[in-house]
N, C-alpha and C positions, 0 to 999 in steps of 0.2 A: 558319855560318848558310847557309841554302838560300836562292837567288836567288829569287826571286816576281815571274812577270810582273807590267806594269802593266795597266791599263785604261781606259777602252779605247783603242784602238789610236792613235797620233799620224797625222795625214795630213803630206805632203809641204806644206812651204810653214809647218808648224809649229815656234814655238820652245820649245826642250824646255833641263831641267837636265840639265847630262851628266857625269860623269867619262870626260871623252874620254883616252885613252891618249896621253901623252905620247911615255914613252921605248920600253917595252917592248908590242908587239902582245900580245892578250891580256891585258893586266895592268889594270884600270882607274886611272886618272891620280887624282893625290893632292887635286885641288881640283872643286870643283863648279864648273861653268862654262856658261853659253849655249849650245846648239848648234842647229844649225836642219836639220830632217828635209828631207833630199830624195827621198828612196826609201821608201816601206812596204812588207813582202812577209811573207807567214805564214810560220809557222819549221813547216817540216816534219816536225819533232820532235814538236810541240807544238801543236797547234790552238787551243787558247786566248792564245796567245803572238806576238809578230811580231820580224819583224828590219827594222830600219832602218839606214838610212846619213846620218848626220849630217856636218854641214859644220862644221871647228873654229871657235870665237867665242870673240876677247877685245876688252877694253876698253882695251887698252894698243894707243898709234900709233894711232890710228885716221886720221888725216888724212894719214898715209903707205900710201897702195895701190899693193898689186901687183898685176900679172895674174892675173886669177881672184877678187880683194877685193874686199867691196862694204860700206859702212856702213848701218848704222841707227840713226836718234837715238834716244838717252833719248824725247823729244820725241813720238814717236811712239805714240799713245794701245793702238795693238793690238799693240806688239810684246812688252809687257810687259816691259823690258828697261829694269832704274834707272840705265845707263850707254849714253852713245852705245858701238856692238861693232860691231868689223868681221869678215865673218864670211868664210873662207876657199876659195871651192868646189872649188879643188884639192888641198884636205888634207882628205879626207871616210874616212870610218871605216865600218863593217856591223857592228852592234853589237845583243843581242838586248837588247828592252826590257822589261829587269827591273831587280828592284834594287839588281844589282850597278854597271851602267851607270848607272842613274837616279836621280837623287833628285829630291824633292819642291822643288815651284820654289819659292822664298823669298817671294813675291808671294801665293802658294797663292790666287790668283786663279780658277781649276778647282778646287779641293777641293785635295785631298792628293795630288796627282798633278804630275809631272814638268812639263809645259805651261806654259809663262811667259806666252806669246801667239801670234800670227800674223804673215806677211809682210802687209804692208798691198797686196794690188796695186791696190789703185784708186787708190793714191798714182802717180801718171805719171811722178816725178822716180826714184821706187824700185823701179819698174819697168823703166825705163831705165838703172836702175845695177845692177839684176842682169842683165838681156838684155847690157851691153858686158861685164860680170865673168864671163859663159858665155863670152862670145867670146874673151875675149881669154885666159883657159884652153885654150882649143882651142887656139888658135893658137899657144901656148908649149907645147903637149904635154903639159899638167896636167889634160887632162879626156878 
């Protein structure tokens, strides 16, 4: 079966369904999972199509962070996310947004489309726990 962009395009700061790659680059990962768009950029193959670079999200640990980790509750009305996930910004992937990478968020909250929700930044506490999970990336050589 032939990959089929989505639409339209996710912006940065969006949380999208992904099969992010696990083990092998190129290969997409065996389980649908969160991931959160930091990058949009047109795929130059394909004008109707884009590439993004997703940040990995799971629901497992979450109250153990490392550098570059940041959480988001359940709780949170715009992340669309039925698990608190912590999501990783130093393990991020460039993945083209079709439907080999993508599937349909389980929430299908946006129609039939990958989109689960958004980062909330006028949440001040979750804005301050991505602004130290940049930093402290950099500072370990993860970003």
């Amino acid at each position: 079966m032939t990959a089929r962009p989505w639409g339209p395009s996710p912006k940065a700061g969006d949380i999208v369904q992904c099969r992010f790659p696990e083990s092998e680059v190129g290969i997409p990962g065996p389980k649908d999972r969160p991931a959160l768009v930091v990058e949009v950029e047109e795929n130059p193959e394909d004008e109707s199509a884009s590439i993004v670079r997703v940040a990995y999200g799971t629901s497992q640990d979450v109250e153990r962070r490392y550098p570059g980790e940041f959480t988001i509750r359940a709780t949170d009305p715009k992340a669309g996310l039925d698990r608190d996930t912590k999501f990783d910004l130093g393990n991020t992937v460039r993945l083209s947004f079709d439907s080999d990478w993508f599937a349909p968020s389980p929430n299908r909250r946006f129609g039939e489309q990958p989109k689960r929700g958004t980062l909330n930044l006028k949440d001040q506490k979750l804005k301050r726990a991505l602004q130290a999970a940049i930093l402290e990336a950099k500072d370990v050589g993860r970003l």
